[in-house]
Structures are given as C-alpha cells and as structure tokens.
N, C-alpha and C positions, 0 to 999 in steps of 0.2 A: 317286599314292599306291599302295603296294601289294596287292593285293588280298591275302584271310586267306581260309580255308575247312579248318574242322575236321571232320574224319572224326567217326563213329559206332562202333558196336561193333567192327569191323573192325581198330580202331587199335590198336598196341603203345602201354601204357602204363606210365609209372614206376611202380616198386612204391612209390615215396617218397611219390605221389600218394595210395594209400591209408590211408599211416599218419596224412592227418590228420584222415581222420575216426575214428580211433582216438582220439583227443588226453584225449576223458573215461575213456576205458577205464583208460586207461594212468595215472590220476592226477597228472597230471606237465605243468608249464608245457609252450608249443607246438612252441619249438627243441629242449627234453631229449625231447619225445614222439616227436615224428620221428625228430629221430636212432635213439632208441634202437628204435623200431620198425623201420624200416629196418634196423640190424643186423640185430634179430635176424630177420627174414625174411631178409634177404642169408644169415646163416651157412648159412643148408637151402636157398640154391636148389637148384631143382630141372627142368628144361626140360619138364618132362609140366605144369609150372604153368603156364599162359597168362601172369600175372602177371611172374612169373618169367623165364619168355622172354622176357618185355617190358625188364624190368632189362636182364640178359645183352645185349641185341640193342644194346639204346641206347647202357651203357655204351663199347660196345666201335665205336660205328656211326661210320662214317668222316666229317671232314672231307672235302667233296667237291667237285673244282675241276675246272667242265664250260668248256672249251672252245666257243666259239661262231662262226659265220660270218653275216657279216647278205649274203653276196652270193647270188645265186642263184637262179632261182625257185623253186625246189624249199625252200628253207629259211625261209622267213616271217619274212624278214629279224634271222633269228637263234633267234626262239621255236620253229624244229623241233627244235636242241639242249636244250631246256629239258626235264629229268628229268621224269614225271607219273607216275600211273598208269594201269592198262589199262583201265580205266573210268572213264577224266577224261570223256570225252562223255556220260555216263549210261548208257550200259549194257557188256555182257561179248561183245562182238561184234568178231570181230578184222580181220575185213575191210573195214572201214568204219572206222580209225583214223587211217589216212594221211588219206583224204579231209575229215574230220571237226577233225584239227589247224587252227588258225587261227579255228576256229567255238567252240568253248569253252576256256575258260582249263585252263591246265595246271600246276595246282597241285604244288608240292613233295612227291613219295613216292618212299619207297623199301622194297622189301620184305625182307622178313629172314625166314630158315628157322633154327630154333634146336635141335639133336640133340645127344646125351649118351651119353658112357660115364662110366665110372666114376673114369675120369681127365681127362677133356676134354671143354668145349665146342665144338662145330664149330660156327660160322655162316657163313653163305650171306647177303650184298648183291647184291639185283638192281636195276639201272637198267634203268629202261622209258624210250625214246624212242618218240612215233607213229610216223616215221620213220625210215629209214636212207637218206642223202639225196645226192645229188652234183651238182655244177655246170660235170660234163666227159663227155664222152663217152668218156671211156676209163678208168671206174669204174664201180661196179653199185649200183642203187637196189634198198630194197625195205620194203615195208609194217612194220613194227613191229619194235623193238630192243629186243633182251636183251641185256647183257653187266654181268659184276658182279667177287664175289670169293669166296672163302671164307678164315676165318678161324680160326685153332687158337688155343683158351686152355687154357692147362694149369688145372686146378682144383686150386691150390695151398694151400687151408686159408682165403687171403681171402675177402672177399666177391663179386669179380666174375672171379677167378682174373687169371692174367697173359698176355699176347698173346704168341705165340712165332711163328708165321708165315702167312703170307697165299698166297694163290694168283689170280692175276688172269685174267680173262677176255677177250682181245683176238681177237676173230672167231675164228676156227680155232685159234689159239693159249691157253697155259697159261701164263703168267709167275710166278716163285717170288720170294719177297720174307722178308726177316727184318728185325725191329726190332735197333737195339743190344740187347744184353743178351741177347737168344736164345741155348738152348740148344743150337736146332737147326742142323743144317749141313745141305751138300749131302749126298744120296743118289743115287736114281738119275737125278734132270734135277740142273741146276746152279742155282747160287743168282743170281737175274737182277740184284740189289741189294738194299739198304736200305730198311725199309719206314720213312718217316719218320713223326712225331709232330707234333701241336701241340696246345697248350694249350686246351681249351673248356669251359665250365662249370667248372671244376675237377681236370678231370682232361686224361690224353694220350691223345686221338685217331688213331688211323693215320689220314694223309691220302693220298685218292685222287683219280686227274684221269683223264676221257676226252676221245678227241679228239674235232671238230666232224663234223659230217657221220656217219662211220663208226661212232664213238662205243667205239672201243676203249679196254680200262681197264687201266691201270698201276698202281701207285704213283708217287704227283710223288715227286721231277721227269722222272721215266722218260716220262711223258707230263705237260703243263703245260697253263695256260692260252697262249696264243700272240695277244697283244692284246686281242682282246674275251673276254666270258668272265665266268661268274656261280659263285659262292662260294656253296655251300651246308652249309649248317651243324645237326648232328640234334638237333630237341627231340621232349618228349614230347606235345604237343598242337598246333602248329601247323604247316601248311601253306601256305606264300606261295608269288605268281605274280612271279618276276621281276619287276622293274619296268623292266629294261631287257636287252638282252645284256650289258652291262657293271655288272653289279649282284653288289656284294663281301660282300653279306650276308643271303641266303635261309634261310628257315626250312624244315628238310622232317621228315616225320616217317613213320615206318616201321608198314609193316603186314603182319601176319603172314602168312605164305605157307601158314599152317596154318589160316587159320581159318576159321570154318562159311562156307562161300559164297565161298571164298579161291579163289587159283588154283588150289590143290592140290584143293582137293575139288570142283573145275571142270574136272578134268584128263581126261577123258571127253565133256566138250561140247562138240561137233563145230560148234557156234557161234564159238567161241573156239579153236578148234585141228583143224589141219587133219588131225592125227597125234598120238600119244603124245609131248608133251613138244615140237611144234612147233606154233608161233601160225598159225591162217588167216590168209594175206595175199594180195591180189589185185593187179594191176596198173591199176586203174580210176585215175582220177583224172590228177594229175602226174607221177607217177610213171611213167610213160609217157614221158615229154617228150622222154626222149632215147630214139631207137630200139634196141632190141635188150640195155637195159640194166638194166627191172625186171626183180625174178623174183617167183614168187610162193612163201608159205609157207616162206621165208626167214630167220624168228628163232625162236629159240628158248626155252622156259622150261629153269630150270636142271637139271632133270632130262633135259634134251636137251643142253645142252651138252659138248663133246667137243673135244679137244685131237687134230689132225688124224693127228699122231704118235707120239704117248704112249701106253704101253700101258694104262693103263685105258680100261674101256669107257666109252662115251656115259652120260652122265650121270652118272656116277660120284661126282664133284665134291659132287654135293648128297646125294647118294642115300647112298654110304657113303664119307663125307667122312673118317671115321678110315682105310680102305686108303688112299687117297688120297694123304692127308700122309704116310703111315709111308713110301710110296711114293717119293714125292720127294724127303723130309729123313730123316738120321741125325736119331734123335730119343731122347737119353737120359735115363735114367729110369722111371721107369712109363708105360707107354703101352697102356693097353686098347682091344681093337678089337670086343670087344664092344660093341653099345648099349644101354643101359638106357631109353633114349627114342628113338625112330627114324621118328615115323608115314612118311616116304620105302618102309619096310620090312614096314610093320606091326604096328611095334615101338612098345606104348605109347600109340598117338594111336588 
C-alpha cells in the first residue's frame, strides 16, 4: 500500500478549501457556497496572498511524468528518481541528503514561487531529487537535485488567467515551450516545441517529464517516461510515496518557496547552502563509487539556476521571471515588467 503524509503549515492550499467553512456565512446550500465563494475570492487574486498563491500555483501545477531506473548502485533501485523534498529526512541540512535517501520515505513535493505584475503571473516548479545519480563512469554524480520550470499566465479577467509559455530547466540548459493557443512566439531563443495538456481534476494541466538519473526537465514528450517511471499528479493536501518505480498514479503537493522557514527565507543557512542560491553537497557516502565523478555543492536552488548561454544573468528565471519571458518570446499585448509582488526582489513579501 502506499504510504500518505500531509504537510503542516508550509503547504500550498486551495482557496476552494476555505470556502467551506464559510458555508453559514454565505446562507446558501454547500455546492452554491463553494462555488460562489471560490469565485468571488478567484476574481481578486492576488500573489502577496498566501491563499492566493496557493490557487494560482495548483491550478496551473504540472502533470508530472518522472522517469526512473531501478539499475545501479547508486539509485535504490529506482527510489533515487522519486521527486521529495529538502527535508524528507527531518531536517534543512543539505549534505547529508544523498546519504540519508533510502533511510526515510520520500514523499510527493514539489515547490512553487508565485510573482505578479499587473499583467501576469510568473511561476517557478522545482523538483527536488536527494540525488543526481549515474551507473557509468563516464557521467558525474552529485549530492542533491534542482531542476524545474517557469511558467507565464496572462491575467486575462478569469479566475486563474490563461498559460501562454513555460521555460524548462535541463542542467545548464533553458528549453522554451508554448501550449496551442499561445500568443506568444519566438523572440530572442527559439521556440523548442509544444507545451502539451492533460485533463486532471477538471481542468488542463501542462504536462511535464524528467529524465532518470540526471533528472533534466522538458515538456513530454521532449523528455518521457522510457519503461519504468511514476505519474505524479498535484493535489491540494496529499503527498504519496510511490509504491513502486512503476507507479501511474502519485499524489504530490506543492509548497511554497516563500514561506516562513521555506527555502527562501533559509537562503542564508550555510547548513543548507554552500553559496547564494547553491545547495551544500559532499561527496561522502556512494556517491563516490565511481572515481573522480562526484562533485560537491553541485545543485542549485532556483535563484541559482542559469542557462549556460543565454543572456540573462543566473538566476534570473525565478528572480525576475517577467525580463525573462519578454526575453525569449514575442509577447503581444500588455506585458508589465513591473512587479507588484516580487519578495525574490523585495517587492511585497
């Protein structure tokens, strides 16, 4: 069976969650209270709202399709691919992550950074692996794994505005992706494909895949599952432990990258980061296994991440995610690059 474990205050939650203890307020049976609750908090989101970020993040949070390998020693015959977060062991200590994998369960998370202008939502998905892991000597291993996305929603008058393009995170690399129906085209990088959709709860999900081991992220089917491989799927209160590498239906659920004790306000804890925006990592453990092939302090949070070529600076992606996209796509219409919510900036948080 598969193991369940719900977060604490940390967790991104529906705002739909709280209109039902509204339900007397509102005078109104329990399907018309919700609903209408829900609207009308959806029409004023706002990303300075915790709440609010919580909506935005989930709505928009990727089906996501993790590639797995059960060969290797280094990969705990598949659970080193399994998404967690940075404190699945119990505590914010990032050199002792590798070692610590296979000793506590590695529940479903994924985190989410949610920033606003006046025309747009920007968010930020990060997958966390313990590992970055190989089963050849002629690849590099190394203590803990970032890699993710950002994602542009025009704030068009609905309630969760509409997805116009993504940006993906593949080690040194930046991949640019649009749904049908986008506005946007290329700019200054090219358009790498099609960010595709599928149906979950209700609505269309961009779905996303990393590979095993490395754990770089595309849009499927730019990167897929390749035989084994777990389906993870975002709700707003559960977190499941695979039950297998080949497990087609995981629950994971998002946590803010803003919140009190979060990464970001850990971004200083030389426990947890070896540098501004890079994770402590050691070579201790198996990681070692193959000679001359860990490294240490090797991944990054999303304010670290950098596209090897590209001209925006490191971390830019997360930090000011509106230059970013204006960057890379023809984007027309209104497009503010102002922030009205920014805490990456100082702005708001």
């Amino acid at each position: 069976m598969r193991a369940r474990h719900i977060e604490g205050s940390t967790k991104l939650w529906l705002v739909g969650a709280l209109a039902a203890s509204a339900l007397a307020a509102l005078g109104c049976g329990p399907e018309e209270a919700v609903t209408e609750d829900v609207n009308r908090v959806a029409s004023a989101l706002s990303a300075s709202n915790a709440a609010d970020r919580a909506t935005i993040a989930l709505r928009w949070a990727p089906v996501h399709r993790q590639d797995t390998d059960q060969t290797g020693s280094q990969g705990l015959g598949g659970a080193a691919d399994y998404i967690t977060n940075v404190d699945y062991d119990g505590d914010f200590i990032g050199n002792n992550n590798w070692d610590n994998a296979g000793r506590f369960p590695m529940s479903a998370h994924v985190y989410a950074s949610v920033v606003e202008t006046s025309t747009h939502w920007f968010i930020v998905y990060m997958f966390f692996h313990a590992r970055d892991w190989t089963d050849t000597t002629f690849d590099t291993a190394h203590e803990n794994d970032s890699e993710g996305m950002l994602m542009a929603i025009t704030r068009d008058g609905t309630a969760t505005g509409s997805l116009q393009a993504a940006v993906t995170v593949a080690h040194t690399d930046f991949f640019s992706f649009v749904p049908a129906g986008s506005t946007f085209t290329a700019g200054a990088e090219t358009i790498d494909g099609t960010l595709s959709v599928q149906s979950w709860n209700g609505a269309n999900h961009p779905v996303t895949a990393q590979q095993a081991k490395g754990h770089g992220c595309k849009a499927a089917p730019y990167y897929d599952i390749v035989g084994d491989g777990v389906i993870y799927f975002p709700t707003a209160s559960t977190s499941e432990v695979p039950s297998s590498p080949t497990d087609s239906s995981v629950s994971y659920t998002l946590i803010d990258l803003f919140a009190s004790g979060g990464l970001w306000a850990r971004r200083s804890d030389t426990a947890l980061y070896s540098s501004f925006g890079t994770f402590s990592g050691n070579t201790s453990g198996g990681c070692s296994s193959f000679p001359f092939i860990c490294t240490s302090n090797a991944a990054n949070a999303p304010w670290g991440w950098d596209d090897h070529d590209d001209g925006p600076a490191r971390g830019t992606l997360a930090t000011d995610p509106a230059a970013l996209i204006h960057n890379y796509f023809t984007t027309p219409g209104a497009f503010s690059l102002t922030y009205t919510f920014n805490p990456y900036l100082g702005i708001g948080g």
